[in-house]
C-alpha positions in Angstrom: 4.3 24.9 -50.8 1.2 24.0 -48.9 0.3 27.4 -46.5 0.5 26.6 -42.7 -2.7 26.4 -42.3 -3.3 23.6 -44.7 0.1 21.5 -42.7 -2.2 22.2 -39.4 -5.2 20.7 -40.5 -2.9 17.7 -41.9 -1.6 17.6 -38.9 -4.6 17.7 -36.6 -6.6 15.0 -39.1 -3.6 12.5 -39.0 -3.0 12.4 -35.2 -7.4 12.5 -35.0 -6.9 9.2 -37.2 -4.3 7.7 -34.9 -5.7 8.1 -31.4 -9.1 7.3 -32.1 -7.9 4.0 -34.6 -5.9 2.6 -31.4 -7.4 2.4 -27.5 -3.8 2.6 -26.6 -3.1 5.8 -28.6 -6.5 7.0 -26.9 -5.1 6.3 -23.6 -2.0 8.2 -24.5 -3.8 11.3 -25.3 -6.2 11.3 -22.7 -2.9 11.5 -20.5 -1.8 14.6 -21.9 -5.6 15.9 -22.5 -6.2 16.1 -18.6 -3.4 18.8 -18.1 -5.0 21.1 -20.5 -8.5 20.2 -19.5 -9.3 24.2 -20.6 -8.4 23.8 -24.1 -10.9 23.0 -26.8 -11.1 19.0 -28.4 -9.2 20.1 -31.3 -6.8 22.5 -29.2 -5.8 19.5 -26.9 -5.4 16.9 -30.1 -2.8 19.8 -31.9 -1.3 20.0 -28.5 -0.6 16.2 -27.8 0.5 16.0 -31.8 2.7 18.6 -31.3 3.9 19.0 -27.6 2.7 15.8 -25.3 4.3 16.6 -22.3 2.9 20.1 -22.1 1.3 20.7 -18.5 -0.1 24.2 -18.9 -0.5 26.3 -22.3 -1.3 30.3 -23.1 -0.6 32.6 -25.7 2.3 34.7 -25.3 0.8 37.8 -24.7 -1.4 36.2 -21.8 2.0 34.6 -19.9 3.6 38.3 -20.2 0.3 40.0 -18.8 -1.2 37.8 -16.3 2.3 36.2 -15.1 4.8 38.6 -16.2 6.5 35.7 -17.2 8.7 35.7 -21.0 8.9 33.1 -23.6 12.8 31.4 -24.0 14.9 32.3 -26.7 14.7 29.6 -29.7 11.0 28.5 -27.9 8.9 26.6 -30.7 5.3 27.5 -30.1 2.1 25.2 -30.5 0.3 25.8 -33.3 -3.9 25.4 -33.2 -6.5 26.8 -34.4 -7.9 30.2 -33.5 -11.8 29.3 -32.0 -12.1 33.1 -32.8 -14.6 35.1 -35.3 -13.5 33.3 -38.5 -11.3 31.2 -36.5 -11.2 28.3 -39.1 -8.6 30.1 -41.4 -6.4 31.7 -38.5 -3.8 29.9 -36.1 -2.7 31.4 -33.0 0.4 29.9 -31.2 0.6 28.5 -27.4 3.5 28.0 -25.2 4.1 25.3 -22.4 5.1 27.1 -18.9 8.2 25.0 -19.2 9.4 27.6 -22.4 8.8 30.3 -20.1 11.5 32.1 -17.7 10.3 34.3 -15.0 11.5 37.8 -13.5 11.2 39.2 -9.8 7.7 40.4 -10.8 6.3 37.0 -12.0 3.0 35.7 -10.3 2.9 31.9 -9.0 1.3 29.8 -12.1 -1.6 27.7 -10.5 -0.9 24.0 -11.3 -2.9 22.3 -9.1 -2.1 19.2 -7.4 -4.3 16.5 -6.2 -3.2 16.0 -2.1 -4.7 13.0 0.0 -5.7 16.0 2.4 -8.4 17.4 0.0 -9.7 14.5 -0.4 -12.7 14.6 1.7 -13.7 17.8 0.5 -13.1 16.8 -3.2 -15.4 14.2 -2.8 -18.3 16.5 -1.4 -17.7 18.6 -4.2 -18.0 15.9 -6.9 -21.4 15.4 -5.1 -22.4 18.8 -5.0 -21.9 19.0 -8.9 -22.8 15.9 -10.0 -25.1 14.3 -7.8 -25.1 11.4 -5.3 -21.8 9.1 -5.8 -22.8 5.3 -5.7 -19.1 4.4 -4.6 -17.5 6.4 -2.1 -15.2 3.5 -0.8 -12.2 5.3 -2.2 -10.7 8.7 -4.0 -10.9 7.3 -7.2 -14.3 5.1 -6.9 -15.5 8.6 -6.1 -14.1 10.2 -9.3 -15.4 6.8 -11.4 -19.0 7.8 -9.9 -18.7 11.4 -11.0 -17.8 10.7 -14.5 -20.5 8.4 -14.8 -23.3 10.6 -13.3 -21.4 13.4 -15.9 -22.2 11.1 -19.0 -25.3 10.1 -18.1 -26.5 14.1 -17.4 -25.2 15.2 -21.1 -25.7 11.5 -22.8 -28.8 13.3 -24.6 -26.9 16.2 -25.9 -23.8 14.2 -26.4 -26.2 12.1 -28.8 -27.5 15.0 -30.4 -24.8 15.7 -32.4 -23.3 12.0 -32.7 -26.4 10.6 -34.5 -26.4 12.8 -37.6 -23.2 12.8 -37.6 -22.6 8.9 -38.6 -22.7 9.0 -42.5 -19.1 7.6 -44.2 -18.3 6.2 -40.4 -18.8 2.6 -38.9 -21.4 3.2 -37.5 -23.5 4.3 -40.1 -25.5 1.0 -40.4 -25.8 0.6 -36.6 -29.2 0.9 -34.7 -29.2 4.3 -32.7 -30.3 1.7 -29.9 -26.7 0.4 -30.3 -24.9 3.5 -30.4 -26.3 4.9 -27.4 -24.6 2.7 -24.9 -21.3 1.6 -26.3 -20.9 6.0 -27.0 -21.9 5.9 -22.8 -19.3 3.6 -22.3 -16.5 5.2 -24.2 -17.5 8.8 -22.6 -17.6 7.8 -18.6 -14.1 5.6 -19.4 -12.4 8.5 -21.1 -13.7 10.8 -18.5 -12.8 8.7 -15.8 -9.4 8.0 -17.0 -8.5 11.9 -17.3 -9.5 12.2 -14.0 -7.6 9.7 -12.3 -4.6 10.5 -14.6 -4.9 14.2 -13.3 -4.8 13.0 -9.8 -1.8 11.3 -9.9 -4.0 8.0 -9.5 -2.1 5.0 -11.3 -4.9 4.4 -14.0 -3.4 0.8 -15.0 -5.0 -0.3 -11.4 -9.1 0.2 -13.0 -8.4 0.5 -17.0 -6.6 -1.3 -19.6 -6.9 -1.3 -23.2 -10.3 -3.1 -23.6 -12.2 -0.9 -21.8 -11.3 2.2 -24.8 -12.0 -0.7 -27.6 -15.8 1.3 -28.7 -13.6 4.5 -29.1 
């Protein structure tokens, strides 16, 4: 019988397969990627394989200490990988606050919501952090801007690790020249659409399909 660990890393290189083989499946996860924006890459893809509708994850030791909340009776954890000291042959186990119960001692959990009263300040932020906006005509021109200011900061490190990275994939034989933008592309969209899915903006309004088709 294959160990656990072995059906995990099935799992996680199966579901890596299908979302980056379809920009629809991309879309998909980037939907349930921006409520645990926290989590590690592989973290979020063993979540969405696993639990897509999860909206906020811990270990069960960290919801009884920091929340005093308890894990249900029956409650299937989420298995990932544990980014620990040796962490590539452990698993540790989350839990979505929705398999948790609470007690008269539990402490509010701090899912945030985006409110058209914050907007103004949310905007400045984006700013502050990353730079002048070039559209500020709306809440989610804004958060477009800031997630293309965001790739073009880390675009060089981003590259860094993408370019030696390309043997056995398609696009090996590309020119790094070629590379470079259509990765751009693919990083501010995905960024983008995370943040205007986390907002409750209707993403359907400034994305479709095509724009994800260099994932």
């Amino acid at each position: 019988m294959p160990s656990k660990h072995r059906l995990i890393t099935g799992l996680y290189e199966q579901t890596l397969g299908q979302i980056t083989s379809d920009p629809r499946a991309w879309m998909s996860f980037l939907r349930s990627a921006c409520r645990n924006y926290k989590c590690r890459f592989d973290e979020q893809v063993l979540i969405y394989a696993q639990r897509p509708d999860a909206t906020a994850v811990l270990e069960m030791e960290r919801w009884n200490s920091q929340f005093e909340r308890w894990v249900n009776k029956g409650a299937k954890g989420i298995t990932v990988f544990d980014g620990g000291e040796g962490g590539k042959q452990r698993l540790k186990h989350y839990f979505d606050v929705s398999d948790t119960h609470g007690s008269q001692n539990s402490r509010p959990v701090p899912v945030w919501r985006m409110e058209p009263e914050y907007e103004t300040e949310a905007i400045e932020s984006l700013e502050n952090s990353f730079g002048g906006l070039d559209d500020e005509t709306s809440f989610a021109n804004a958060l477009m801007s800031a997630a293309r200011n965001a790739a073009g900061d880390n675009i060089a490190d981003y590259l860094s690790g993408l370019m030696p990275s390309r043997q056995g994939s398609r696009l090996e034989g590309l020119d790094g020249r070629l590379v470079e933008p259509m990765f751009r592309t693919a990083a501010q969209n995905s960024v983008a659409y995370m943040l205007l899915a986390r907002c409750g903006i209707d993403q359907s309004l400034y994305f479709d399909a095509r724009d994800f088709s260099d994932v």
